[in-house]
C-alpha positions as CSV (number, residue, x, y, z in Angstrom):
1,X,-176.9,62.8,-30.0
2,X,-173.2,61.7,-31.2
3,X,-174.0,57.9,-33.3
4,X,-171.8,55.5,-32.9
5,X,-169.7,54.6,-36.2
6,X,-170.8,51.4,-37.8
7,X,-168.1,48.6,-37.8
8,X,-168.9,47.4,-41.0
9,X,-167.8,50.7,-42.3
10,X,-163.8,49.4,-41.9
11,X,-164.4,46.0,-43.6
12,X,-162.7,45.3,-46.2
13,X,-165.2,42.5,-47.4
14,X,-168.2,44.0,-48.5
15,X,-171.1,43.8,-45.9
16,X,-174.5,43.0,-47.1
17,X,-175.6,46.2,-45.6
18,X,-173.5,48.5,-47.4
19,X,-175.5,47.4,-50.6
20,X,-178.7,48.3,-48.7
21,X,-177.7,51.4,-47.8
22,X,-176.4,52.0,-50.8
23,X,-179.1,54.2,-52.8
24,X,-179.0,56.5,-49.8
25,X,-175.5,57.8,-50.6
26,X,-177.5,59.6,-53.7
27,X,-178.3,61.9,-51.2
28,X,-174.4,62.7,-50.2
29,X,-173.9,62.6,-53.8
30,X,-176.6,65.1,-54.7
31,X,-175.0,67.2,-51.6
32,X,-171.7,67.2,-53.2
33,X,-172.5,68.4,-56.5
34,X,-174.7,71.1,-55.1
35,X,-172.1,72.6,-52.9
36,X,-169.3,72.2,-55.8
37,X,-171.7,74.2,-58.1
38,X,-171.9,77.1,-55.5
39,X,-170.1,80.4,-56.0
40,X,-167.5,80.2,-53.4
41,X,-165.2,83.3,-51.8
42,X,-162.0,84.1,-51.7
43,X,-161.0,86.4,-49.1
44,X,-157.8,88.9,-50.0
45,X,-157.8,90.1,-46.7
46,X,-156.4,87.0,-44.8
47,X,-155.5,83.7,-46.2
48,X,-157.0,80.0,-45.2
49,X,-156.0,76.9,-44.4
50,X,-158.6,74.2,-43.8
51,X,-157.7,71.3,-42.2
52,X,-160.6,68.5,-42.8
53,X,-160.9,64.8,-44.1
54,X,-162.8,62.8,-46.1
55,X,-163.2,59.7,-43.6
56,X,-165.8,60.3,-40.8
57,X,-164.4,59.6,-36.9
58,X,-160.4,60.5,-35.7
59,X,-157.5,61.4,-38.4
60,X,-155.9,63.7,-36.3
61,X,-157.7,67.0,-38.0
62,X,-157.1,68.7,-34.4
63,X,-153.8,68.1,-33.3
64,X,-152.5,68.9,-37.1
65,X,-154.2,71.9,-36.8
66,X,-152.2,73.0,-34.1
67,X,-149.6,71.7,-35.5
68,X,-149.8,74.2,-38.3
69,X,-150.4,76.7,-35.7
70,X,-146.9,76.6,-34.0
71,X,-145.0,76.3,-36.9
72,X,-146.5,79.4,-38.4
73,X,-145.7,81.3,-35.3
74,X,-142.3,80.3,-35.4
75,X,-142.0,81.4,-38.4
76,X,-143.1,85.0,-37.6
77,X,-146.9,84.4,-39.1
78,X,-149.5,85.5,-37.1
79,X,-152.2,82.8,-36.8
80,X,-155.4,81.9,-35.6
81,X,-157.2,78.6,-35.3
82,X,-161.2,78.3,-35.7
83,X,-163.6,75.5,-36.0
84,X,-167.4,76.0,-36.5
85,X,-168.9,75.6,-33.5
86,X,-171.2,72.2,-32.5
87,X,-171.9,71.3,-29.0
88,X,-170.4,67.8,-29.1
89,X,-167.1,68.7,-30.1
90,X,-166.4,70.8,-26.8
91,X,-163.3,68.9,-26.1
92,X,-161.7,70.2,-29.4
93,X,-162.6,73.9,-29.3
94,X,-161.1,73.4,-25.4
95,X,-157.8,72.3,-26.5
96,X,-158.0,74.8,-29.6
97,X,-158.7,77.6,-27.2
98,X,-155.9,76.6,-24.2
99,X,-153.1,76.1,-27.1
100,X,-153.9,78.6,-29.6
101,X,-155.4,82.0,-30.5
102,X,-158.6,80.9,-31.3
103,X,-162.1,81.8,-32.7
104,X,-165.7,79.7,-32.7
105,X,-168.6,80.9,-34.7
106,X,-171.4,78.9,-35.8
107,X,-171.0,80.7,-39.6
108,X,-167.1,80.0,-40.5
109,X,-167.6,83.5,-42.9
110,X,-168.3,85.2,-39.3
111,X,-164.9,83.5,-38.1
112,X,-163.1,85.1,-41.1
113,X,-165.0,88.3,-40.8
114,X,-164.1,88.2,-37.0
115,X,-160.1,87.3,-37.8
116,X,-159.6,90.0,-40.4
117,X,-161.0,92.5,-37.7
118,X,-158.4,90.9,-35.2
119,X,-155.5,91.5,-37.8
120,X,-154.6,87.9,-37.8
121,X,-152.4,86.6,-40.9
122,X,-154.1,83.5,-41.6
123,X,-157.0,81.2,-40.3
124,X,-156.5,77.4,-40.1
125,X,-159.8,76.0,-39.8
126,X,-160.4,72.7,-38.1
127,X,-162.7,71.1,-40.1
128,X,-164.5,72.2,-43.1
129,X,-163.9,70.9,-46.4
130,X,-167.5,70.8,-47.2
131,X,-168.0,74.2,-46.6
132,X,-170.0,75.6,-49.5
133,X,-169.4,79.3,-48.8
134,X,-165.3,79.5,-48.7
135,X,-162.8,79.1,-51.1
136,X,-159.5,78.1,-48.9
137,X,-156.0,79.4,-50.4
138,X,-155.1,75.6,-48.6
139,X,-157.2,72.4,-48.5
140,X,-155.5,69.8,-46.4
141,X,-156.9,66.2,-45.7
142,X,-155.8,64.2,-43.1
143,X,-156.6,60.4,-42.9
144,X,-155.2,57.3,-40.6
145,X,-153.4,54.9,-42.2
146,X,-155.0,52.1,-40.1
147,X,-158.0,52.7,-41.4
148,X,-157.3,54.8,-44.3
149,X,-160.7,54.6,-46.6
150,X,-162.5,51.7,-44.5
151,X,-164.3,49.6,-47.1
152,X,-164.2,52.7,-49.5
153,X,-167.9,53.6,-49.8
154,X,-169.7,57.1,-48.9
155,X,-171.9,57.6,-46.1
156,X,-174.2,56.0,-44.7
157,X,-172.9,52.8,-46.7
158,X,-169.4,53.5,-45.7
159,X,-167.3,56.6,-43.5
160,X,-166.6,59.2,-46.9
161,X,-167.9,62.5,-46.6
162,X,-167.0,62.1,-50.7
163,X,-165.5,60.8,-53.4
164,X,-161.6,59.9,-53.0
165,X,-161.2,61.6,-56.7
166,X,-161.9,64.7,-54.5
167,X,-158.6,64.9,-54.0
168,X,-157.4,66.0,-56.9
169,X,-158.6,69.3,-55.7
170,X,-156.7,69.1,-52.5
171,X,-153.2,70.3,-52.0
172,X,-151.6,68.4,-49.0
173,X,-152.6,65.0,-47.0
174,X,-151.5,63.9,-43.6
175,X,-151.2,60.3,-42.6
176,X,-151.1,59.5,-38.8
177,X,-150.4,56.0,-37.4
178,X,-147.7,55.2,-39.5
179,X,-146.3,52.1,-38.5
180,X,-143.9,48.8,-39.8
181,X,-147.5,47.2,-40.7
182,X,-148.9,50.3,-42.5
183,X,-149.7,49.6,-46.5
184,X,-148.3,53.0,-47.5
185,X,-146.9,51.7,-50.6
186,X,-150.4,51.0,-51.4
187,X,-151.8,54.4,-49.5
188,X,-149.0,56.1,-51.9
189,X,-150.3,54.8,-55.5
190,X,-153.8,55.4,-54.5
191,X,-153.0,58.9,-54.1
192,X,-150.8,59.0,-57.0
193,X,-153.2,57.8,-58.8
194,X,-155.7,60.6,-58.2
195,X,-153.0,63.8,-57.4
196,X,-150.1,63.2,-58.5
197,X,-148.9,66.8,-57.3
198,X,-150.5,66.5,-53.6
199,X,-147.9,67.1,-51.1
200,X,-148.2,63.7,-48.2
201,X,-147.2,64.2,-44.9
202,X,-146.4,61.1,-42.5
């Protein structure tokens, strides 16, 4: 069952319901910790890039993905794309799979085990910054600039996955829907603010 997101999640006035949700996001909390406490490996076989995001619903993870893809191969790399595999995000591995080489696994180690076998170069996973196995050589977030961090809270009182000062561990961001009304002199200090070495991509 895919739940629809919760408009209150993008207001920028705090809704009454984001405080009663609020002592659930202990629980993403807890979940964060764990999985930043977990051994996590490296692989020196093949290199990865994951391409995820911290705001739940459309950044563009998919088509930057691909993205990444093409510009590797023209630059003589041989790549592959991968995303874990769930059974509501069929459209995605489709266009993954008709554009790209591609591999699905429901274990992303089995997708790097599977890749290395292949002799690919490097893995760029759509999705997958919480992943508490892998170490990426990359991390990569993408975010809309529309919506950028809705009203800024975790899950379920608000769209993170975590904290924004999780970005200090990332090493690129992507913006999509850029336009004359988007804040990005504001997007830009918040970012600043966190990584001031993060590479941003518009």
């Amino acid at each position: 069952m895919i739940l629809k997101k919760p408009e209150f999640w993008d207001l920028k006035k705090t809704n009454f319901l984001v405080y009663l949700l609020y002592p659930f996001t202990t629980l993403v909390r807890i979940n964060n910790i764990i999985s930043s406490l977990i051994p996590k490996k490296k692989f020196t076989e093949i290199k990865t890039i994951c391409v995820g995001n911290l705001y739940v619903g459309g950044t563009g993870k998919t088509p930057t993905t691909l993205f990444l893809y093409n510009l590797l191969k023209n630059m003589n790399i041989n790549p592959v794309t991968a995303k874990k595999f769930y059974n509501n995000q069929i459209d995605e591995q489709k266009f993954l799979k008709d554009n790209s080489n591609f591999i699905s696994y429901s274990d992303r180690k089995e997708i790097v085990k599977k890749a290395i076998e292949m002799k690919f170069d490097i893995i760029i996973f759509d999705d997958g910054l919480q992943e508490k196995w892998i170490n990426y050589d990359i991390k990569l977030a993408c975010f809309d600039s529309e919506k950028w961090v809705g009203n800024g809270y975790l899950i379920p009182s608000g769209p993170l996955r975590e904290k924004m000062n999780s970005l200090k561990n990332y090493h690129g961001l992507f913006l999509k829907t850029v336009n004359e009304d988007s804040n990005l002199d504001y997007i830009y200090n918040n970012i600043r603010d966190i990584n001031p070495n993060i590479e941003i991509f518009v």
